[in-house]
C-alpha positions in Angstrom: 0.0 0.0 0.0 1.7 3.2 -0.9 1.3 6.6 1.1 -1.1 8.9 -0.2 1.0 11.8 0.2 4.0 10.6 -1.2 3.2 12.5 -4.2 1.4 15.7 -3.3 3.2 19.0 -3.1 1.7 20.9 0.2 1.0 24.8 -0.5 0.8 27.1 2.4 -3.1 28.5 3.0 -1.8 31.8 2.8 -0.6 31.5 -0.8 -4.8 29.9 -1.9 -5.9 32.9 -0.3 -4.1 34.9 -2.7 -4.7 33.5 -5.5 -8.3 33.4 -4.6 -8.2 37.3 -4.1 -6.1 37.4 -7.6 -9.0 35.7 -9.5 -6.4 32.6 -10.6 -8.3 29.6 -10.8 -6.3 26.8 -8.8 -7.1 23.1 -10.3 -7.5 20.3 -7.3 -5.4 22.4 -4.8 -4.2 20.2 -2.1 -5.2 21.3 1.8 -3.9 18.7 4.8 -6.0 18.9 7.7 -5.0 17.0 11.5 -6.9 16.9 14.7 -4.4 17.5 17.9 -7.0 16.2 20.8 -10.3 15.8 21.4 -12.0 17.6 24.7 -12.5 15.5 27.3 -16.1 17.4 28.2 -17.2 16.9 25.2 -17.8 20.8 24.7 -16.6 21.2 21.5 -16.8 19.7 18.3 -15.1 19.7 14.8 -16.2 18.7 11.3 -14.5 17.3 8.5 -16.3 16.2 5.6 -14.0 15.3 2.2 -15.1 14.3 -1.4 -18.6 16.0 -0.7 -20.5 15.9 -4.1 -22.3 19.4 -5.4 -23.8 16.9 -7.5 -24.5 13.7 -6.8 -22.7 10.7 -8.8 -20.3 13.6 -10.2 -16.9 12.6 -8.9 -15.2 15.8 -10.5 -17.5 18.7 -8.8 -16.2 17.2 -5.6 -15.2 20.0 -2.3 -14.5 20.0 1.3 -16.1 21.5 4.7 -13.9 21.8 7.7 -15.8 23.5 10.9 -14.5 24.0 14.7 -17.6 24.9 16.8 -16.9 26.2 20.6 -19.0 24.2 22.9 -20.7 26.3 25.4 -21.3 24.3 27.3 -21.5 21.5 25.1 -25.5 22.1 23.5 -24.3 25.1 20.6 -21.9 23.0 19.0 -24.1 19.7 18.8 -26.7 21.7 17.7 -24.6 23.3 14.9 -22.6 20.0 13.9 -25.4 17.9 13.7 -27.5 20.1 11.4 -24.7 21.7 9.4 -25.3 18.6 6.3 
């Protein structure tokens, strides 16, 4: 099995933002995303969803979400990451 990174260039976010503000249209960027730790409490949650289809069966109009939501107190963020998709 052979590492999925092994041939992707990485590109700093700063650089997509801009060439998002230029206008250049950047074909199947590359973004790396980790998750550090999880709360214990629960509070907080985060959302990564890949290869989301605008439409469905079409491979090629694929995109990403990525979402941190604060927890307060745990009830705002379960509320938002259930109902986000």
């Amino acid at each position: 099995m052979s590492n999925k990174n092994e041939n992707h260039q990485t590109v700093p976010l700063s650089v997509l933002l801009k060439r998002e503000l230029a206008n250049e249209k950047i074909e199947r960027p590359e973004i790396v995303h980790g998750q550090a730790s999880q709360s214990k409490k629960g509070e907080d949650f985060t959302l990564v969803k890949t290869e989301c289809q605008r439409v469905v069966g079409d491979g090629v109009s694929t995109y990403s979400v990525f979402g941190l939501f604060d927890g307060h107190n745990g009830s705002a963020a379960d509320f938002t990451q259930r109902r986000i998709f």
